[in-house]
C-alpha positions in Angstrom: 8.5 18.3 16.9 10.9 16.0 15.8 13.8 17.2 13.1 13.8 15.2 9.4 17.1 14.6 7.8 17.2 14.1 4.2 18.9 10.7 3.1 20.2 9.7 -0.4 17.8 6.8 -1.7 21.2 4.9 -2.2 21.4 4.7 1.7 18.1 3.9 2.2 18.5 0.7 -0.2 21.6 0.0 1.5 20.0 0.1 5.0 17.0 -2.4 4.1 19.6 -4.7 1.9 21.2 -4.9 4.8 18.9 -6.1 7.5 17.1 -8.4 4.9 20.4 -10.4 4.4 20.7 -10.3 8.2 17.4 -11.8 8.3 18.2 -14.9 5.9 16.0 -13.8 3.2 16.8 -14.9 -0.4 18.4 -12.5 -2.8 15.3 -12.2 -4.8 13.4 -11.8 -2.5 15.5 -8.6 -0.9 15.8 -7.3 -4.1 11.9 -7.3 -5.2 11.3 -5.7 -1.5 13.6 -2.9 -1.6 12.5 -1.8 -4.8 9.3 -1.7 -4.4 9.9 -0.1 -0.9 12.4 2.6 -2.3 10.3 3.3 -5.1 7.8 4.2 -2.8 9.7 6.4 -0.5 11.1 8.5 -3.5 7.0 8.9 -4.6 6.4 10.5 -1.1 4.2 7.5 0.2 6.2 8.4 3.5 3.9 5.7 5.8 4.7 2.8 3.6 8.2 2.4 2.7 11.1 2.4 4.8 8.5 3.3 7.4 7.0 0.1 7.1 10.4 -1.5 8.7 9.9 -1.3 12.4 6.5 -2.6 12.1 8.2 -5.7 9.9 10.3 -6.5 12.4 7.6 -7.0 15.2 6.0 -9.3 12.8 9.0 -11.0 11.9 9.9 -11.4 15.9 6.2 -12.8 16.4 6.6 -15.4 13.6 3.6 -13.7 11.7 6.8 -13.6 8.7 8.9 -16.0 7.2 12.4 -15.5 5.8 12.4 -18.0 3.3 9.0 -18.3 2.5 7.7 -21.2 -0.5 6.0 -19.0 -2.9 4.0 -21.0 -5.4 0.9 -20.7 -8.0 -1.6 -23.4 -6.3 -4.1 -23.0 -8.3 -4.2 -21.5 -12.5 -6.8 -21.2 -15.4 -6.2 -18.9 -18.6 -7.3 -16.3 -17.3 -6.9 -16.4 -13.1 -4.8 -18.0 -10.9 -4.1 -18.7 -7.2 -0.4 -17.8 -5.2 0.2 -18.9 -2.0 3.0 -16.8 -0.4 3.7 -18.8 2.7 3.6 -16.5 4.9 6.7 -14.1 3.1 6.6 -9.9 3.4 3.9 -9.1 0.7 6.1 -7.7 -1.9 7.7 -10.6 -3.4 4.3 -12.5 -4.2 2.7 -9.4 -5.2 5.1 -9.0 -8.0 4.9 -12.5 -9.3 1.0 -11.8 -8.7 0.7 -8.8 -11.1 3.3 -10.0 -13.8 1.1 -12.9 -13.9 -2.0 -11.8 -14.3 -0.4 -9.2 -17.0 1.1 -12.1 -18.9 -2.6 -13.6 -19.1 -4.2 -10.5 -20.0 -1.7 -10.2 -23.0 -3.4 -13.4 -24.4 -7.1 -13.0 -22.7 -7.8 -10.0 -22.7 -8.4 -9.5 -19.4 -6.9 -11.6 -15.5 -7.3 -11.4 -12.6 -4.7 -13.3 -9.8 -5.4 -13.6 -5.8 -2.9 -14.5 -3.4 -3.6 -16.0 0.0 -1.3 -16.4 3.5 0.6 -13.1 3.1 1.7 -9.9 4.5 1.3 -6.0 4.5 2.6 -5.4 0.6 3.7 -1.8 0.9 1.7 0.4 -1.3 -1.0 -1.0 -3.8 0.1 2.0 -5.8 3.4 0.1 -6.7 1.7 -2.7 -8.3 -0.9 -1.1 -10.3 1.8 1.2 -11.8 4.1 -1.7 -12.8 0.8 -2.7 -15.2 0.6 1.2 -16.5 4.3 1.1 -17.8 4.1 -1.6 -19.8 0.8 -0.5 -21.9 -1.7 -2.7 -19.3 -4.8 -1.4 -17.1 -4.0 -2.5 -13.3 -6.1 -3.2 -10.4 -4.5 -3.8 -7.1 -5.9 -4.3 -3.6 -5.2 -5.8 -0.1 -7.2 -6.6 2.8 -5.1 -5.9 6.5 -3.4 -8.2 8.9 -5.9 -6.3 11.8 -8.7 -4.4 11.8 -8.8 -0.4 11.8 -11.4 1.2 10.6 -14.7 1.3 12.5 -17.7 0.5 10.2 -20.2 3.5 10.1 -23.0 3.9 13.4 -20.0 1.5 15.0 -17.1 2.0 17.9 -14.8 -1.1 17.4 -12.7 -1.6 14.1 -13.7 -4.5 12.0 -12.0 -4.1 8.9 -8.6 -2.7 7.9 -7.7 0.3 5.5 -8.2 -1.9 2.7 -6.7 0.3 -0.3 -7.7 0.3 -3.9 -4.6 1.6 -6.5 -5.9 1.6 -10.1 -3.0 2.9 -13.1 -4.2 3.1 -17.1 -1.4 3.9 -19.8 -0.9 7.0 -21.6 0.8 8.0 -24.1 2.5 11.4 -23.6 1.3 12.1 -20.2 2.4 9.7 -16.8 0.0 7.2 -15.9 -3.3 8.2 -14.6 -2.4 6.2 -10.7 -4.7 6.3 -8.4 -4.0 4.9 -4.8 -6.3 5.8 -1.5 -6.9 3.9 1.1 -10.7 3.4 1.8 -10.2 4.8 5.3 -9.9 8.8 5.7 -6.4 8.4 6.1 -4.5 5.1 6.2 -2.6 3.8 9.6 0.7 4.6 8.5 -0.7 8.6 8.1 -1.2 8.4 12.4 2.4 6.8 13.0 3.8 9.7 10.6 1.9 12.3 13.1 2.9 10.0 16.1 6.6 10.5 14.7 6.7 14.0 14.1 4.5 14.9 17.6 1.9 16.5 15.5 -2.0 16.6 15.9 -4.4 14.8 13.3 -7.0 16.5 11.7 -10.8 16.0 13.3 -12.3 13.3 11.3 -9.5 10.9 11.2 -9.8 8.7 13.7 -11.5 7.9 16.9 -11.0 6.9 20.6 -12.3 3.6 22.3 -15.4 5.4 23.0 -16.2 6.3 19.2 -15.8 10.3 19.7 -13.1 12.1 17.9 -9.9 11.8 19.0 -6.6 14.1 17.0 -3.3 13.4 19.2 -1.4 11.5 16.6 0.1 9.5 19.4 -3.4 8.3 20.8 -4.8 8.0 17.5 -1.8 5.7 16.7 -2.1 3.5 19.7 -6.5 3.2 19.2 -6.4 2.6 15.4 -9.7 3.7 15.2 -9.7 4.6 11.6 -13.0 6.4 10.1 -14.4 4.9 6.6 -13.6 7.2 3.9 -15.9 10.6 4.2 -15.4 10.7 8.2 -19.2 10.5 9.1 -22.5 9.3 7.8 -23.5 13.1 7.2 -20.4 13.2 5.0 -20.5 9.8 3.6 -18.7 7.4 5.1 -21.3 5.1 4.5 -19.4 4.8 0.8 -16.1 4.2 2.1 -17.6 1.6 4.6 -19.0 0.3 1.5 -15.6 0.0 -0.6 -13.7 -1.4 2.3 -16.3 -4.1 2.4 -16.0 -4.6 -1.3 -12.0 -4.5 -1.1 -12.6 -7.4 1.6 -14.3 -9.6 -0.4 -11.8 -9.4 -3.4 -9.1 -9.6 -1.6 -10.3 -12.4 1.8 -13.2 -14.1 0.9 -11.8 -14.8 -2.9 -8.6 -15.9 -2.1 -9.3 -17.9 1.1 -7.8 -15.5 3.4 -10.6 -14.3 5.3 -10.3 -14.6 9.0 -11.6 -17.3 11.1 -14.9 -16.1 12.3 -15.7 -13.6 14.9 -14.6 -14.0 18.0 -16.8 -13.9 21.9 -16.1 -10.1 21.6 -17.6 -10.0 18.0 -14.0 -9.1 16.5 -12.5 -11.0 13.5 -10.0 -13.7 14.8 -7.4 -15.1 12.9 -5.1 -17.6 13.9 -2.6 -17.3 11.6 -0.8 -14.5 8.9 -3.8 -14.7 6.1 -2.9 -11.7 4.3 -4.8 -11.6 1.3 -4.2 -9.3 -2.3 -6.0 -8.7 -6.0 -4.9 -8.1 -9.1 -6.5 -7.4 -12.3 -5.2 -6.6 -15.6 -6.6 -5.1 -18.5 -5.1 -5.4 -22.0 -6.8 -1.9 -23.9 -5.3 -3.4 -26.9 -7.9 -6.1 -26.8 -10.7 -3.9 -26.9 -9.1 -1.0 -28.9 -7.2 -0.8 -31.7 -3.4 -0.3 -30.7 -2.8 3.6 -29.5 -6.0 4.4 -29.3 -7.1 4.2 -25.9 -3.5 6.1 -24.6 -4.8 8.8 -27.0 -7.8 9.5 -25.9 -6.8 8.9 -22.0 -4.3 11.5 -22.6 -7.0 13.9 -24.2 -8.5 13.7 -21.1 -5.5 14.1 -18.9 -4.9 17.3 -20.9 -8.3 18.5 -20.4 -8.4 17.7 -16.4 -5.3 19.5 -16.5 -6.8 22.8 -18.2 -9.8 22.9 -15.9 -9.4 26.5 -14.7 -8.4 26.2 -11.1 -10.1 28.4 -8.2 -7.2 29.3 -6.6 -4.1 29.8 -9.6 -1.0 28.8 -7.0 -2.8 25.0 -6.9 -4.0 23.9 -10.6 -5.6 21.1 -11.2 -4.0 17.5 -11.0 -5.1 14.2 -11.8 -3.8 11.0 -9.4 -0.2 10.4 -9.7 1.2 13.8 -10.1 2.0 14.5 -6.8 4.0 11.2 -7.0 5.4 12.0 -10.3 6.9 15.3 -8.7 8.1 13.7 -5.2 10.0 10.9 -7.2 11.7 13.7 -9.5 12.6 16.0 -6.4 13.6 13.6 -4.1 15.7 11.5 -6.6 18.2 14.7 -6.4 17.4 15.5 -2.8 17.3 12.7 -0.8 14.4 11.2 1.3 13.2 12.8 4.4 13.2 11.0 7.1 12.9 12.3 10.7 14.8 11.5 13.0 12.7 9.9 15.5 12.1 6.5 12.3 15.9 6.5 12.0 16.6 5.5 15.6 13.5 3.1 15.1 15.4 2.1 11.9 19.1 1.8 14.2 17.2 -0.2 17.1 15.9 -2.9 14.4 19.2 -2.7 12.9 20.9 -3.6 16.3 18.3 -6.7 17.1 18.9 -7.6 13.7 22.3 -8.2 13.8 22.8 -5.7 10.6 24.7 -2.7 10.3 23.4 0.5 10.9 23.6 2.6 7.9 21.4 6.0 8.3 24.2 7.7 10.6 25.0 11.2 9.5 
């Protein structure tokens, strides 16, 4: 099993800063992405921040990213608009995407922004969170560069994790902040196992032949992802059903849906067509100010007093464990094992950068 090192986040955001500017990327640009990819590191979304990196890089190397991408609204009404990232890492439009559509709810009540030709975005989490901590309701969602997750009674992956984060305001509590992926477990869970050597859990993933497959390695290298629920006897008909929905938000609204299905009945696209959702809700507009961070942290506190089965795990509501992590590792450092630093070192090398994670 592979040994995990704990690193200061300061290092981390040195490390990224640093291969960014090797890449030509604009300081803007490098700075929206590190946040948002530190920031999720210190919450303990392990698979999508600095993890993320290696998996960049391909892309980057395959011309599926652009460096110095032409980010732009194309399209706007009062309450919607349009962005079309040109092909940039998905973090940099995704923030202009939800300040946006928060501006608009501020005067409508209620906005929603799509952005087309983009990239993997990091964690939808991020996004809905930045609309939570400043008094807004946020939506965000993304559909996948490639498929992984095989619809129900199916063997071949048509669709990809397709996550849905949601974050409403409260008042003395943290943000309720939901974030799940709408397979059982998103891809970046199997290159965590693949990482560390570990086995999956059955119900994960499967194998080209659509049975159950739980070497972390394997499962990595299918990405044969199960709808959320694992089986039809278990439901995964529902998480089929929200991936779809996820899909249509963030493809077919935005333009970014793939090209048709190709001789082998697989999606084909023939370009980076990345595309994301945002919504924004202004409680404000439908409540008197205060009122619905009062009664959403009524609720919070009841959640929290539900007597728990077993008294070592009480009852949480989403957005605890990240409220915890980010406190913890803020002091500690971020574990990261050692098998993704020399990933991190050999991207650091092709990169031209300097290699900053040594001990």
């Amino acid at each position: 099993m592979a040994r995990v090192t704990n690193i200061p986040a300061s290092v981390v955001r040195a490390q990224l800063e640093a291969v960014f500017q090797a890449w030509g990327m604009t300081s803007e640009n490098i700075a929206t992405t590190v946040e948002v990819m530190v920031a999720t590191d210190l919450s303990g979304v392990d698979s999508h921040g600095l993890g993320m990196l290696p998996g960049y890089h391909q892309r980057r190397g395959r011309g599926m990213i652009k460096d110095t991408p032409d980010i732009r609204v194309v399209r706007e009404k009062p309450a919607a608009a349009l962005i079309d990232a040109d092909r940039s890492l998905g973090h940099p439009p995704s923030v202009m995407a939800m300040k946006l559509a928060m501006e608009k709810a501020r005067t409508m009540g209620v906005a929603v922004v799509s952005v087309r030709n983009s990239n993997h975005f990091g964690a939808a989490g991020y996004y809905s969170r930045m609309a939570a901590e400043e008094g807004i309701v946020g939506m965000a969602m993304t559909n996948a560069p490639t498929p992984a997750m095989v619809p129900t009674f199916g063997r071949d992956p048509i669709l990809g994790t397709n996550p849905i984060a949601f974050a409403a305001p409260a008042e003395r509590n943290p943000p309720f902040s939901l974030d799940m992926a709408t397979t059982t477990v998103a891809v970046g869970k199997l290159n965590i196992a693949r990482r560390l050597g570990k086995a999956i859990p059955e119900g994960w993933a499967l194998n080209s032949e659509g049975q159950i497959e739980t070497d972390g390695a394997a499962a990595f290298e299918a990405r044969r992802l199960t709808p959320l629920g694992g089986d039809r006897e278990r439901g995964s008909h529902k998480g089929y059903g929200l991936a779809t929905m996820v899909e249509i938000l963030c493809a077919t609204l935005s333009g970014s849906w793939s090209d048709g299905p190709g001789p082998d009945g697989k999606p084909v696209r023939t370009k980076t067509n990345v595309g994301h959702f945002f919504l924004a809700i202004d409680p404000s507009k439908v409540r008197a100010d205060g009122e619905f961070q009062a009664d959403l942290d009524r609720m919070i506190d009841m959640l929290h007093a539900t007597p728990p089965a077993d008294p070592e795990n009480p009852v949480q509501v989403a957005g605890d464990p990240e409220v915890r992590a980010t406190a913890t590792r803020s002091v500690d450092g971020i574990p990261i094992a050692d098998t993704l630093i020399e990933e991190v070192r050999k991207v650091a090398i092709e990169s031209r950068a300097p290699f900053l994670l040594a001990e």
